[in-house]
GUMARDREN-17004 format. One record per residue (C-alpha): residue number from 1; residue in one letter; x, y, z. Coordinates in steps of 0.2 Angstrom, whole numbers, plus 5000, padded with zeros to 4 digits. Layout:
REM residues N
NODE    nr   rest      u      v      w
NODE   NUM      A      X      Y      Z
...
//
This chain:
REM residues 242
NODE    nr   rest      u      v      w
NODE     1      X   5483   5421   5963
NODE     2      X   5476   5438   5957
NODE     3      X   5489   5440   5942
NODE     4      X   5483   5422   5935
NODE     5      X   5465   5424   5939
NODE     6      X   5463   5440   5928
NODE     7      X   5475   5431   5916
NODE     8      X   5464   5419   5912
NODE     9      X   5449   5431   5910
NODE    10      X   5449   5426   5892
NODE    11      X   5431   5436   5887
NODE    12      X   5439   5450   5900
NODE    13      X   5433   5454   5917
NODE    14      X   5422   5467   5926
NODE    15      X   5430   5476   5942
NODE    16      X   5416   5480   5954
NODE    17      X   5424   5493   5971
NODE    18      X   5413   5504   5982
NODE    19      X   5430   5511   5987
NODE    20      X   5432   5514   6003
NODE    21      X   5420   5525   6013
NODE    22      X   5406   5514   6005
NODE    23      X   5408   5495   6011
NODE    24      X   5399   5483   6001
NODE    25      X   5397   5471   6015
NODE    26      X   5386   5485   6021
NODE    27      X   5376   5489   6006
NODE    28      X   5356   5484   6008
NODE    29      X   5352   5466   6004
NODE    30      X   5341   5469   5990
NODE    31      X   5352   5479   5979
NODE    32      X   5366   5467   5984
NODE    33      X   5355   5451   5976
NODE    34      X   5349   5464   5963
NODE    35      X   5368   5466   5959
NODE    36      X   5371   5449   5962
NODE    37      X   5359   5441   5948
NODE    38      X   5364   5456   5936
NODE    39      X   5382   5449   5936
NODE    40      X   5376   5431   5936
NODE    41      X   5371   5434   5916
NODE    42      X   5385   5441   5911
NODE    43      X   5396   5433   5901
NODE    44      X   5413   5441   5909
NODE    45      X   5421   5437   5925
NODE    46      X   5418   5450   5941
NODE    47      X   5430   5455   5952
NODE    48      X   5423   5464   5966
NODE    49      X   5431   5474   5981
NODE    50      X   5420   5465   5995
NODE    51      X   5427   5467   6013
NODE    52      X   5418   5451   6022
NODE    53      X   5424   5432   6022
NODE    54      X   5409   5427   6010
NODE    55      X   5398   5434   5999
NODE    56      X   5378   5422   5998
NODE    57      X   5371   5417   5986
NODE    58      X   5388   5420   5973
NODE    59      X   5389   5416   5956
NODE    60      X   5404   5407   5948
NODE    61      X   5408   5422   5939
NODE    62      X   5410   5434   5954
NODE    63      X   5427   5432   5966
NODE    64      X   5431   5443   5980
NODE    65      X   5442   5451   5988
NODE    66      X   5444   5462   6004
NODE    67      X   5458   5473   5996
NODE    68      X   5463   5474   5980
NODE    69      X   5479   5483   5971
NODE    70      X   5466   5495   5961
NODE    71      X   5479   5504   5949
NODE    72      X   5487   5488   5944
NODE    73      X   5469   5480   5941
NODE    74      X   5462   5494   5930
NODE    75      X   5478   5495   5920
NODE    76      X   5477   5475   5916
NODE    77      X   5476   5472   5897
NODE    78      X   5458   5462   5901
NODE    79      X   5447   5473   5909
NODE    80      X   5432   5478   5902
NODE    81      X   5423   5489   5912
NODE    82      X   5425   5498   5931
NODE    83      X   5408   5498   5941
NODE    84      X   5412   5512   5953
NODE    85      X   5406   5524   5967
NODE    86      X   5412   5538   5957
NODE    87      X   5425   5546   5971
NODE    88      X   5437   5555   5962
NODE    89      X   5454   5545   5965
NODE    90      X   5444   5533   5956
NODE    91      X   5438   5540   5943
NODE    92      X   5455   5547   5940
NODE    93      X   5463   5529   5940
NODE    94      X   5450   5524   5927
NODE    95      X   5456   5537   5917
NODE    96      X   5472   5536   5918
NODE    97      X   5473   5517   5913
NODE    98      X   5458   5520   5899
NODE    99      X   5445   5511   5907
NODE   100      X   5427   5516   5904
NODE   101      X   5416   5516   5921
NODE   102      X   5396   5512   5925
NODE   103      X   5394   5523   5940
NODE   104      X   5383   5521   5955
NODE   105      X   5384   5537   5967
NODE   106      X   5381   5537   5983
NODE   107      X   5386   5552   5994
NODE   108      X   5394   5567   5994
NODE   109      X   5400   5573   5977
NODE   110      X   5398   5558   5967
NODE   111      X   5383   5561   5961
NODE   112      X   5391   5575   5952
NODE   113      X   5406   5565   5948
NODE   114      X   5394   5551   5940
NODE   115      X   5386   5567   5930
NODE   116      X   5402   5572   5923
NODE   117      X   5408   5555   5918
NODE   118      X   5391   5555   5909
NODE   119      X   5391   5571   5900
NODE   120      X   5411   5569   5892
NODE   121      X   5406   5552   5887
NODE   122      X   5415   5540   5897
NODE   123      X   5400   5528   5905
NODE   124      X   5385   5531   5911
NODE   125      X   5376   5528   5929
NODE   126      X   5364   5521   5939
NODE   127      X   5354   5525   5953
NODE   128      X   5357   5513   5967
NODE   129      X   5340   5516   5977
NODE   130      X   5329   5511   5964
NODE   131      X   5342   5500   5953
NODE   132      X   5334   5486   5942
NODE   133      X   5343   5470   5936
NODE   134      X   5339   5476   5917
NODE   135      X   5344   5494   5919
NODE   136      X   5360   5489   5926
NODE   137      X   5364   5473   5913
NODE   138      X   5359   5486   5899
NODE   139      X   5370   5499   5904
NODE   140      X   5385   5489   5909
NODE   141      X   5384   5479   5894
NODE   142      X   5383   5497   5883
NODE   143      X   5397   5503   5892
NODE   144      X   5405   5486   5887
NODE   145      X   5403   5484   5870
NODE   146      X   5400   5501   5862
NODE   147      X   5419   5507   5857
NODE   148      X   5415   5526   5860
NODE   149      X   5415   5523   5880
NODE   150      X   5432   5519   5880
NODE   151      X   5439   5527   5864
NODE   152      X   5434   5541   5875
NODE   153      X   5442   5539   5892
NODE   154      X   5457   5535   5881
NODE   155      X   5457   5553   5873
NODE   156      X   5456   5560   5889
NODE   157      X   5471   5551   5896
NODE   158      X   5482   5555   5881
NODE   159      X   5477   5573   5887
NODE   160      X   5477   5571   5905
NODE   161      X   5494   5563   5903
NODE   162      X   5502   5572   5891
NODE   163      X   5512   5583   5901
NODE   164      X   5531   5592   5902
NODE   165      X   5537   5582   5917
NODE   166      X   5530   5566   5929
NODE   167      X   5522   5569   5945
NODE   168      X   5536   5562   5954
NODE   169      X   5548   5572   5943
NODE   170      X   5537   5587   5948
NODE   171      X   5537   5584   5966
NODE   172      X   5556   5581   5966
NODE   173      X   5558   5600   5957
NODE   174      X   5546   5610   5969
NODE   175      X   5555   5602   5982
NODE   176      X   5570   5608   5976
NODE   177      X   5564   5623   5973
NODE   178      X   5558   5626   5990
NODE   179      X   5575   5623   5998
NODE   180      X   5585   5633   5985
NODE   181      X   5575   5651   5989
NODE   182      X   5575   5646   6008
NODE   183      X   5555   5640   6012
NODE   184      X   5551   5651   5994
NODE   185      X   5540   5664   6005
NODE   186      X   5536   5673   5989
NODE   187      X   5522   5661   5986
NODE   188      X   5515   5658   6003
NODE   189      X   5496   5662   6003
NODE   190      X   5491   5678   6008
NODE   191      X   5477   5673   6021
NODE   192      X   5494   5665   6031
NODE   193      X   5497   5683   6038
NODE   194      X   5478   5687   6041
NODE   195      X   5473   5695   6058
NODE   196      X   5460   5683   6068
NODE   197      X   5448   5694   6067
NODE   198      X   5447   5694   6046
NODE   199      X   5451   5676   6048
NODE   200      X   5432   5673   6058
NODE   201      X   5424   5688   6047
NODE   202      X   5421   5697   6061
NODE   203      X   5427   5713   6053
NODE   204      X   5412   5708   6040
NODE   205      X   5400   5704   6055
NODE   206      X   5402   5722   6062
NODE   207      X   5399   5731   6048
NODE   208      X   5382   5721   6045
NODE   209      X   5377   5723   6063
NODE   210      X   5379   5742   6062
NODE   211      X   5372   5743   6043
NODE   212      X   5355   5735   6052
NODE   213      X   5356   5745   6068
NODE   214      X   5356   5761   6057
NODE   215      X   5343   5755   6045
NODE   216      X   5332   5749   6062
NODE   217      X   5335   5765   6070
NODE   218      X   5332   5774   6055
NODE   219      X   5314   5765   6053
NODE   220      X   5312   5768   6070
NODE   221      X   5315   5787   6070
NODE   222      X   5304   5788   6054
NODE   223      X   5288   5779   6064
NODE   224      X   5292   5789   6078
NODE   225      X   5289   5806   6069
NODE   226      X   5276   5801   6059
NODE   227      X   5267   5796   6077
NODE   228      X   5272   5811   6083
NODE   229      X   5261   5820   6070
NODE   230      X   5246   5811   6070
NODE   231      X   5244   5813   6089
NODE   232      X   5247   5834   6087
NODE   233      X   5237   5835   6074
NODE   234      X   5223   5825   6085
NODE   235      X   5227   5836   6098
NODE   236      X   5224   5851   6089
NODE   237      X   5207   5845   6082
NODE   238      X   5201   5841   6101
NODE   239      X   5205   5859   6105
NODE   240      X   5195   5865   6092
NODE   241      X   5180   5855   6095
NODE   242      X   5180   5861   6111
//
């Protein structure tokens, strides 16, 4: 039973997910062992998101799970620490539940997502191609026990979460609000009414194809004159030799 498993986390537990796009059945076998013996010396439990039957060579400390209820795990009164891929519903979850991260991009923009999560102070990250077992133990147990990590994600979600209304509550009014001025056409983007042609830039495309036709056929005119003129004033020598 999850509920009782992270219940009894008494020195608190790690959550380790790749989400989805990154399968950690599928990562390669050196940085999984690398990963494996970094949490083997921790003294917290891991909980990690791992989509296969068994995991090799696993710790007592690690348990696994295909799927996991993320929200409800990173909002659980023991975590310690979120080990992510740094996609942003992720690292918006983490916020929102106050729970500092140790990053480790991938793909896409989570490298930029990790460098953000670095520069306002809430984790750091790693560099899965080249991790090392020491690297990763230091950082995650920085992240861990150095208060500012999470007194930090925690500022940010008093901020992030302080607004005037819910999103559900926001969602139920701008639905509203839709039917009561009839499909609210006032705020429909402008590009919805754009002609083809603007829409495929092919108004843009003619004007640069006829701005180099004239700036060719300029150049060409200019070579041409200037040829001209050489071969006259040849001429003209020739018939004064003569």
């Amino acid at each position: 039973d999850l509920q009782e498993l992270l219940d009894n986390a008494e020195s608190g537990f790690i959550y380790f997910s790749l989400g989805s796009n990154v399968k950690s059945k599928d990562i390669p076998i050196d940085l999984r062992e690398t990963i494996l013996e970094t949490f083997a010396e921790l003294p917290y439990m891991v909980l990690w998101k791992f989509e296969a039957e068994n995991l090799p060579n696993r710790p007592k400390n690690v348990f696994i799970s295909k799927w996991l209820p993320q929200q409800d795990v990173l909002r659980h009164r023991n975590i310690k620490l979120f080990v992510t891929q740094g996609g942003l519903q992720s690292m918006e979850e983490a916020v929102y539940s106050g729970v500092p991260m140790v990053v480790m991009p991938f793909f896409a923009d989570q490298g930029y997502n990790a460098k953000a999560i670095v520069y306002k102070g809430m984790g750091l990250s790693v560099d899965y191609a080249n991790l090392k077992k020491e690297e990763f133990r230091d950082k995650v147990l920085e992240v861990i026990r150095e208060p500012r990590y999470r007194n930090r994600v925690k500022e940010l979600a008093r901020l992030a979460l302080d607004q005037p209304m819910t999103g559900m509550e926001r969602a139920v009014w701008w639905t509203e609000y839709v039917i009561r001025h009839k499909g609210a056409e006032h705020l429909n983007s402008p590009i919805k009414d754009f002609p083809w042609y603007k829409y495929l830039l092919l108004d843009v495309l003619v004007v640069l194809v006829a701005s180099l036709m004239v700036v060719v056929g300029g150049v060409y005119c200019a070579l041409r004159t200037v040829w001209i003129y050489f071969r006259r004033n040849r001429k003209d020598k020739e018939k004064k030799t003569k």
